[in-house]
N, C-alpha and C positions, 0 to 999 in steps of 0.2 A: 779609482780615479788617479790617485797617484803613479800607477804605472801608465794609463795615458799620457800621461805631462810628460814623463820623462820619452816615452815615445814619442813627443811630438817635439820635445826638445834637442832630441835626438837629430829629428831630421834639419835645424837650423843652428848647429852648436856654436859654430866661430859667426864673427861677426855682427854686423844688426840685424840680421836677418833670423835669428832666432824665435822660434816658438818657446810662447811664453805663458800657455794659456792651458786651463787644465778644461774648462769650459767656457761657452759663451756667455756673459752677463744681458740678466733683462734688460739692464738699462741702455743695452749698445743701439746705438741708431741704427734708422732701415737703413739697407744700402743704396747706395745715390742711384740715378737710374743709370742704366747702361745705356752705350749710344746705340740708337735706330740697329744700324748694323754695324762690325767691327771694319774699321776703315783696314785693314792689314790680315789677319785674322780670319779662316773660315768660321761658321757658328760652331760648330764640334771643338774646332781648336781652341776658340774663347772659351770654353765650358774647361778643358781638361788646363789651360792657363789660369785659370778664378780658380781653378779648385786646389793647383800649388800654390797660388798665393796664398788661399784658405788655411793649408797646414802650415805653410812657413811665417806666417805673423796671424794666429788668431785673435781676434777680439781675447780682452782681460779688463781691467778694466777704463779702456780705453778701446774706442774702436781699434778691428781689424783691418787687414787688408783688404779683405773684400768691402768691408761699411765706406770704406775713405777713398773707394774706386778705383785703386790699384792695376785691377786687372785691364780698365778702359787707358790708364796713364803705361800703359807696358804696349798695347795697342799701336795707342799715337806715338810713342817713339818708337817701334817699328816699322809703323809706315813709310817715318822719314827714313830712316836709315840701313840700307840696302845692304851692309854688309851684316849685318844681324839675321836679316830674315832667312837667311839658310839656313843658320844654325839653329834657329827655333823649330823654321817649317819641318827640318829633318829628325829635331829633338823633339818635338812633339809625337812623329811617325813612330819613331823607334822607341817611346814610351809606350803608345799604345802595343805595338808589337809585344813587348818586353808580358805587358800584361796580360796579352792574349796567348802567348805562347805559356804563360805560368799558369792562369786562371780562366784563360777560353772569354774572357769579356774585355769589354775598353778601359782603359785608367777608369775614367771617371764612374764607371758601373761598379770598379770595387769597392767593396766596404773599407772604413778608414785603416786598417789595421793590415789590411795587404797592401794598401796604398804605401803608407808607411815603411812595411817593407821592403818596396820596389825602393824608395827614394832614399832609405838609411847609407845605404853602401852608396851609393851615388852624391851622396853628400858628404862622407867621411870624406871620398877620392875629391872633391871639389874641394874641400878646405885642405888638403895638401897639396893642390893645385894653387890655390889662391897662396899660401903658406913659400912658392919658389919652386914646388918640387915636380918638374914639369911631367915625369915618370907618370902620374896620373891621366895625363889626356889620354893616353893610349887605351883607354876603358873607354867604352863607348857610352855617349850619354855624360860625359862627365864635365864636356865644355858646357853643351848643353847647362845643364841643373847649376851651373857656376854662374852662367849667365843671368837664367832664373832667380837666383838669390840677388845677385845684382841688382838686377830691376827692381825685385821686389820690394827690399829695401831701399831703393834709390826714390822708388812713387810712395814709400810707405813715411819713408824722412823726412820728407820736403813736404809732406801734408800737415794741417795745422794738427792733425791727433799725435803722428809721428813727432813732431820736430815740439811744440808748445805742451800737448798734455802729457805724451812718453817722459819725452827729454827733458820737459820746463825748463826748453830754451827762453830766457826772459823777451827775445830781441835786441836789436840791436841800441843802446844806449850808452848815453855821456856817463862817464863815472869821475868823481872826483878822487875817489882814491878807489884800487885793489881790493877787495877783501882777500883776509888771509886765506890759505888752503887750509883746512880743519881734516882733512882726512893724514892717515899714516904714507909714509911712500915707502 
């Protein structure tokens, strides 16, 4: 188990967007339902989108990305906005590819472990992407999966599991005084 974790940590190292889970906990709620159909989204493509979000924030003990609907919240802000959708509709194509050219089947049909594979190196290049070092887009797939992380975190933070049981954001309230900072800097 411990080498999973670090395999799935692997694939989300910078940022929020990290895997954090060695496994799924019983107590994680069902996942909310998915919409009828994806407004943006073919049905193939919402399957191989839910199942990045799956490794890059697994349930721990706090729902996942998939529990808190992530993959329907990456959806709707696709739909609205047009200069996005190429780069998933193409980064979606070229993941499948990638996988069918290494393993003869779709993303979504490999087991976690070559999944994993595909997206390690495609994640390293995105957090030196994201890091200034613009030398990484030139990988194909690396806007792409930067994107991905993006969303995922951005639908996974703003949910009350994200944002209140991750982070034990308290909300927003009146303080009469500061509390000190108790950690080291």
């Amino acid at each position: 188990m411990a080498k999973r974790r670090q395999v799935l940590q692997a694939i989300g190292v910078a940022g929020a967007s990290c895997a954090l889970a060695q496994h799924r906990h019983q107590d994680a709620p069902e996942q909310p339902a998915s919409p009828a159909a994806p407004r943006f989204f073919t049905a193939a493509e919402f399957a191989v989108v839910s199942r990045l979000a799956g490794l890059i924030i697994p349930a721990t003990e706090t729902p996942g990305a998939i529990e808190v609907g992530v993959p329907a919240y990456i959806d709707g802000v696709l739909a609205g906005r047009s200069e996005l959708q190429r780069l998933f509709r193409d980064g979606l194509a070229w993941l499948d590819d990638q996988a069918r050219a290494r393993h003869r089947k779709r993303f979504v049909e490999l087991g976690e472990m070559q999944q994993v594979e595909l997206l390690t190196p495609l994640c390293a290049a995105a957090d030196r992407l994201a890091g200034g070092r613009r030398r990484a887009a030139t990988q194909p797939g690396v806007e792409f999966f930067r994107a991905v992380k993006t969303t995922v975190a951005d639908g996974y933070y703003t949910s009350r599991a994200g944002l209140i049981e991750e982070l034990r954001y308290p909300g927003n309230q009146v303080l009469a005084e500061f509390p000190a900072c108790v950690h080291e800097h």
